[in-house]
C-alpha positions in Angstrom: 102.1 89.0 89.8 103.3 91.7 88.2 106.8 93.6 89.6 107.0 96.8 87.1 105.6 99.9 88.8 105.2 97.5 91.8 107.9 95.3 92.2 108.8 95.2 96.5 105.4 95.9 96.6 103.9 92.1 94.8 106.7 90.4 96.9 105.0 90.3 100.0 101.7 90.9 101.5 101.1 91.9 105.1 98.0 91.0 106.1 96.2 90.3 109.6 96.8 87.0 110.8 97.8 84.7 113.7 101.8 84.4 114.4 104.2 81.7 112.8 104.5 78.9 115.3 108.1 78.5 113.1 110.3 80.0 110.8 109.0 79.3 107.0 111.5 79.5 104.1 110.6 78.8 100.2 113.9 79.4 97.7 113.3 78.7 93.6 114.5 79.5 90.1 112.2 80.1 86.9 113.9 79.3 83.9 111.7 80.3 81.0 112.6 80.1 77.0 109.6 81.2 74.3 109.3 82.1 70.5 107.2 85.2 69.5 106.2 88.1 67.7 106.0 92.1 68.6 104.9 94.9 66.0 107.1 97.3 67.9 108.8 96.4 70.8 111.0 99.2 71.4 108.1 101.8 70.5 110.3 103.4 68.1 108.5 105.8 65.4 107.5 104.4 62.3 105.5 101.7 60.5 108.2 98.8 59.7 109.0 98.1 62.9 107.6 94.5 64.0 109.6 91.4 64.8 109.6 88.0 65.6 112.0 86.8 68.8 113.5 84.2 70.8 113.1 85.1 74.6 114.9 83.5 77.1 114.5 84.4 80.9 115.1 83.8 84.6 113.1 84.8 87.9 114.9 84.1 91.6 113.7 84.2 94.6 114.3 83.6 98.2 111.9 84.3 101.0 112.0 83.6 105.2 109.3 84.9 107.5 109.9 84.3 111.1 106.8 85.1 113.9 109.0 88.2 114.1 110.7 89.4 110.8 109.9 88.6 107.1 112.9 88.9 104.4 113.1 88.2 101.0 114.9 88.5 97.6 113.6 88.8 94.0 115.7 89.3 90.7 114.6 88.8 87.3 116.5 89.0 84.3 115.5 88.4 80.5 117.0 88.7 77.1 115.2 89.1 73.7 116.8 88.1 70.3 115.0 89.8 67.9 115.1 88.2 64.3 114.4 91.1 61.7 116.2 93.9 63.7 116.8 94.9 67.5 119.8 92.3 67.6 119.8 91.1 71.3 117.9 93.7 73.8 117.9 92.5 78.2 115.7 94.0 80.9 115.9 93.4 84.5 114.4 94.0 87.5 116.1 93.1 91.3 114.5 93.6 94.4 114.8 93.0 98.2 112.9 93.8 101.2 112.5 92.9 105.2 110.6 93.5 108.2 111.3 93.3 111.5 109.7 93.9 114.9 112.3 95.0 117.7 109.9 94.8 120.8 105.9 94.7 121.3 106.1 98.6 120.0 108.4 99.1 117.5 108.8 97.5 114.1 111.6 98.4 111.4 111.8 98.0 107.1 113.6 98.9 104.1 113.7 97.6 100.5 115.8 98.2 98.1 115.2 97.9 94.2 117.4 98.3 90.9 116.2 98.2 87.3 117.2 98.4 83.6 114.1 98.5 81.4 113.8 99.3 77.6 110.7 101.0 76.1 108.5 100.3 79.2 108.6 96.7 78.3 108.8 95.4 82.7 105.2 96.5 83.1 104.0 93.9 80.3 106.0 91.1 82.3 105.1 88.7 85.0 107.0 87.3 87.4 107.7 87.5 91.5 106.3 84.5 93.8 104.3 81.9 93.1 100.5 82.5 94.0 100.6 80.5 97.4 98.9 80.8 100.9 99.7 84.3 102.4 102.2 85.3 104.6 100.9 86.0 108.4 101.3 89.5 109.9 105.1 90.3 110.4 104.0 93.4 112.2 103.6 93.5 115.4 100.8 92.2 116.7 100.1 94.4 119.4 99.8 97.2 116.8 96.2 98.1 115.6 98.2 99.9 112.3 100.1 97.7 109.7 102.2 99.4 107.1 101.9 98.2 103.6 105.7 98.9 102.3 104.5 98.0 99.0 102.6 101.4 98.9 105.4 104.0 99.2 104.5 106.8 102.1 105.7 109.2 100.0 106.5 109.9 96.2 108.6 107.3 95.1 107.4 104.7 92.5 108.2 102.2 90.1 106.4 103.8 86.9 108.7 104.3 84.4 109.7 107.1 83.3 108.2 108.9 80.7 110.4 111.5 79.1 112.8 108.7 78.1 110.5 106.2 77.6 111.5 105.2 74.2 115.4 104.4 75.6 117.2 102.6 78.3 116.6 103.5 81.7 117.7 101.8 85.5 116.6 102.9 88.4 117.2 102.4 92.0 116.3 103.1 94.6 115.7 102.3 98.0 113.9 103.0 101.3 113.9 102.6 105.6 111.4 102.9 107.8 109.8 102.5 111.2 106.0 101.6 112.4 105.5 102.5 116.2 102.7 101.7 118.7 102.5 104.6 120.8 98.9 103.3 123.0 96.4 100.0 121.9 94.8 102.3 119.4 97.4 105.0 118.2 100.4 104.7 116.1 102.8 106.8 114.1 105.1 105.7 110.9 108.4 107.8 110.1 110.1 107.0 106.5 112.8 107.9 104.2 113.8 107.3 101.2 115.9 107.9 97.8 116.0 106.8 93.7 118.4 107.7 91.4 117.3 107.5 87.5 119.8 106.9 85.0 119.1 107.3 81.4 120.9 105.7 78.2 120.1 108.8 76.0 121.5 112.7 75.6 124.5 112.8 77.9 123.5 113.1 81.2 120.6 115.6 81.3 117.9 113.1 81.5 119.3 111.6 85.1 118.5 113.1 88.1 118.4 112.3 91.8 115.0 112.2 93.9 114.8 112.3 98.1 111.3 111.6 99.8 110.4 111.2 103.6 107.3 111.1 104.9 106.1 111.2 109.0 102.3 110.5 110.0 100.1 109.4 112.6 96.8 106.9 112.5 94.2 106.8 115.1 92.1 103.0 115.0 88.8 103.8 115.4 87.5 100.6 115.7 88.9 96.8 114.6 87.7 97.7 110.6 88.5 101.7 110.6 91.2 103.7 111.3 92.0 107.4 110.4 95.1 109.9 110.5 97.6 112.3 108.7 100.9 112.3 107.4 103.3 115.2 106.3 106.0 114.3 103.1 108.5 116.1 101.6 110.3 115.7 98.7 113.2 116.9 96.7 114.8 116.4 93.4 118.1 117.7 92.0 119.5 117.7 87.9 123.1 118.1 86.4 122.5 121.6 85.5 121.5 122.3 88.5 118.3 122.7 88.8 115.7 121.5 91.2 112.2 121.2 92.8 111.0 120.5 96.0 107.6 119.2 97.4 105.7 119.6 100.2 102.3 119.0 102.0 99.8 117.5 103.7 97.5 114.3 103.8 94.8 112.9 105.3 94.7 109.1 105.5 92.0 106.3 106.1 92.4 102.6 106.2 89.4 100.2 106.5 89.2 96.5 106.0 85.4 96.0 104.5 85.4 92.6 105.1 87.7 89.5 105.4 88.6 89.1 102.4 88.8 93.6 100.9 91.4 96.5 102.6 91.3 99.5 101.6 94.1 102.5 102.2 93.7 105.9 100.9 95.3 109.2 101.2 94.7 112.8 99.7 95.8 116.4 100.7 97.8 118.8 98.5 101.4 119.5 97.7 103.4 122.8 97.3 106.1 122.6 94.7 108.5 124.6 94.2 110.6 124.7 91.0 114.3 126.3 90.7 116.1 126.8 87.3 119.3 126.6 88.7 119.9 130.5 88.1 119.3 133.8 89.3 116.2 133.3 89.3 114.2 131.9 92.3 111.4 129.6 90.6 107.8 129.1 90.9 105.7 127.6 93.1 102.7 126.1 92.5 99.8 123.9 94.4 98.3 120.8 93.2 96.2 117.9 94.4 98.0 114.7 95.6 96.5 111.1 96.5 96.7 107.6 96.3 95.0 104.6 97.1 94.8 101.3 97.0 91.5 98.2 97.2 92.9 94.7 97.5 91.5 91.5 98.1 93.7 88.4 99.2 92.5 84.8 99.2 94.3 81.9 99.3 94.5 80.8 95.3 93.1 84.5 94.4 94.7 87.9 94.4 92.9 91.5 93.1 94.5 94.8 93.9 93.7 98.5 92.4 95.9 101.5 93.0 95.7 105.0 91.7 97.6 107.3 92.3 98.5 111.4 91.6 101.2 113.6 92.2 103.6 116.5 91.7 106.5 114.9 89.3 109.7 116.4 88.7 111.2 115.9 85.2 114.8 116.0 83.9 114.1 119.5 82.6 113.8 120.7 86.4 110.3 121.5 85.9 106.9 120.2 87.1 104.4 117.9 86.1 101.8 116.0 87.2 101.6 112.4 86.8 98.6 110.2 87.5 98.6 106.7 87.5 96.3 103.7 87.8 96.7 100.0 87.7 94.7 96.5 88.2 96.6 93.7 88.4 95.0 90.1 89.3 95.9 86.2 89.3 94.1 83.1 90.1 94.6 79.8 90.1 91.5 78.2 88.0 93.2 74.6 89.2 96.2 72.3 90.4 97.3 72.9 86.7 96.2 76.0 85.7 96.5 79.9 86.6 95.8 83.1 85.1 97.4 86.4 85.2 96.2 89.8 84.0 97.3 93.2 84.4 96.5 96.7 83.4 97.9 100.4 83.9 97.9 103.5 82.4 100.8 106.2 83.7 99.8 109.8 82.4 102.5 112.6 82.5 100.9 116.6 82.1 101.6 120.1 82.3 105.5 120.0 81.1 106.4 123.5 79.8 109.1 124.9 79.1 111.5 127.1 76.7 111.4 123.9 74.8 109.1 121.3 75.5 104.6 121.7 76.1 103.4 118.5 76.1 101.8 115.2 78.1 102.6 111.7 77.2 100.6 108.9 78.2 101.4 105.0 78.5 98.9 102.3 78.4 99.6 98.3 79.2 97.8 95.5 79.0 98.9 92.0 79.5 98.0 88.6 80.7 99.4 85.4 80.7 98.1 81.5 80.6 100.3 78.8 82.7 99.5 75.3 82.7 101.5 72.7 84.6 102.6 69.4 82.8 104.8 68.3 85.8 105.8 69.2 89.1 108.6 70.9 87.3 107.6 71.7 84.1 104.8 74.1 82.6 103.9 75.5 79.5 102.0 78.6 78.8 100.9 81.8 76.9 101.8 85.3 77.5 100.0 88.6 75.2 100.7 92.2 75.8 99.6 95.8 74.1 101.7 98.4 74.6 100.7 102.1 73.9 103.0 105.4 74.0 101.0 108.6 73.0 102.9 111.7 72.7 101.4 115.9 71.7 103.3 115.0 68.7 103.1 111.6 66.3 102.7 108.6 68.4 104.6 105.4 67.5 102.9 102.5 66.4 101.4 100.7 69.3 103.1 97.3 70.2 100.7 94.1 69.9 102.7 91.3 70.3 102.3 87.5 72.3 104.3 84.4 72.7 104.3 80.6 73.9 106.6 79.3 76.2 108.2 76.5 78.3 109.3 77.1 81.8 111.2 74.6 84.2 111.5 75.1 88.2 114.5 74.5 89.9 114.4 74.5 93.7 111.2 74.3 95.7 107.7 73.2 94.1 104.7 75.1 93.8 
């Protein structure tokens, strides 16, 4: 599974399901070491920028789900040695996240995420836990509403960053929130939430500081279909003091089309409001805001779609909007063998400014081929395509692939 733009969210999956008669707990470490070759990993402009590399690489993880909670911990960490140019380059990506149900009405989360990524390069990697049997319901069971905390309520998401794509970026960020049953058929979901970027690149004026929240109510109409609303808010502040603020509206639906597809969606509009910092008292604007999500869960077989499209701020203390979609799918063809794919596109519009009127765009495409050799042991192929398109000259899109050996320590798939 695939953690970039996604992380918390590939971590666990909530689905309907009858209650743990005990407490489950799986612990492991990937350790994974490859050779291979990328025409330009750092998406840096022009044309003699390929390498070959040694990769080297570790993914954690730690999980416990109880008939009444669910709790668990990712990190993944990887360094690159690149051997024309690039030196030594390291991405990471940690993660943590747990559910619990107080009492037959009320059930409580939060996550909690930090990343460093370089050129984009976490949304062409895989890694999270192992495709295996899914985790029951930890919601509570009473309730007719479960709350995906992989899809944020609100704004906050793990795209990368756009306007400082081509440098070193972390993130974190993090996020609380409570689902309550307020009859058998109606509930209402409160959350809050925060991320702070921090950017490797022109002092300090690419970081800035984001707030969401988010408070809605759903309505099940029958055991497939329910239907409600939600309000959020946002707000975003930059060291020279600008900022812009968000909100609006949304309606929501949620239907499970059969056993095996769910589907959650929500549209409405956002009013944003954008402050230089100044005398002046900014511009407000209106603009379309949704996402959605189409997933289906088997055993040895995952598919999920999201789209997505919002109101952005940028470093710049202006507004964009940013539009996103992504697939992202693993199978297990066999006891050996498994497949994962993944593909996403993150579009960035509408920035203007004394100095700056353009979009950017970012495309990714990935898979990767694992094959088991022992219970420990498994060898595999990964390929990726990275593409970066600015108004201006684009860099050279990045093709690159590589073979690899990784061992398991701790529990076996």
């Amino acid at each position: 599974m695939k953690a970039a733009g996604g992380f918390l969210a590939a971590t666990i999956a909530l689905v309907p399901g009858t209650v743990l008669a005990q407490a489950q707990t799986q612990t492991y470490v990937d350790v994974q070491a490859g050779l291979g070759y990328s025409t330009n990993p750092l998406l840096v402009p022009g044309e003699d920028t390929g390498s070959g590399f040694a990769r080297v690489s570790g993914s954690a993880f730690w999980g416990r789900t109880t008939e009444r909670s669910a709790t668990n911990v990712s990190a993944y960490v990887e360094n690159s040695s690149y051997f024309n140019r690039y030196s030594n380059k390291q991405i990471f990506s940690l993660g943590a996240y747990t559910s619990r149900t107080l009492n037959e009405r009320v059930r409580i989360y939060g996550d909690l995420g930090f990343s460093g990524d370089l050129g984009g390069m976490l949304s062409s990697r895989f890694y999270g836990p192992p495709l295996a049997p899914l985790a029951p319901n930890a919601a509570n069971p009473a309730s007719p509403v479960i709350v995906d905390p992989g899809v944020q309520p609100g704004f906050i998401d793990g795209d990368p960053d756009l306007y400082n794509l081509q440098g070193r970026q972390y993130q974190l960020s993090a996020q609380v929130g409570a689902a309550v049953s307020l009859s058998a058929r109606d509930s209402m979901t409160v959350s809050v939430g925060g991320r702070r970027l921090l950017s490797k690149a022109d002092g300090d004026s690419l970081n800035y500081n984001q707030f969401d929240g988010s408070i809605g109510y759903e309505r099940l109409l029958n055991e497939r279909l329910s239907l409600g609303g939600r309000m959020v808010v946002q707000y975003s502040d930059y060291p020279g003091g600008g900022s812009v603020s968000s909100i609006g509206p949304q309606a929501t639906l949620r239907a499970k089309v059969s056993e095996q597809w769910d589907i959650s969606t929500a549209i409405g509009f956002v009013r944003t409001r954008q402050d230089g910092g100044g005398s002046d008292e900014g511009d407000a604007s209106f603009d379309l805001a949704l996402n959605g999500s189409i997933c289906r869960n088997l055993e040895y077989e995952r598919f999920c779609g999201r789209i997505s499209r919002r109101s952005q701020a940028t470093y710049l203390g202006t507004s964009s909007t940013s539009t996103s979609a992504s697939l992202d799918y693993s199978r297990r063809l066999s006891q050996r063998d498994s497949i994962q794919l993944t593909a996403s596109v993150v579009r960035a519009a509408g920035i203007r400014s004394a100095i700056m009127d353009q979009s950017s765009i970012f495309y990714t495409l990935a898979g990767s081929y694992d094959r088991k050799i022992s219970d420990r042991l498994s060898a595999g192929v990964n390929v990726a395509a990275r593409r970066f398109g600015l108004s201006g000259p684009d860099p050279k899109s990045d093709l690159g692939g590589s073979i690899f050996l990784r061992y398991r320590l701790g529990e076996i798939r």
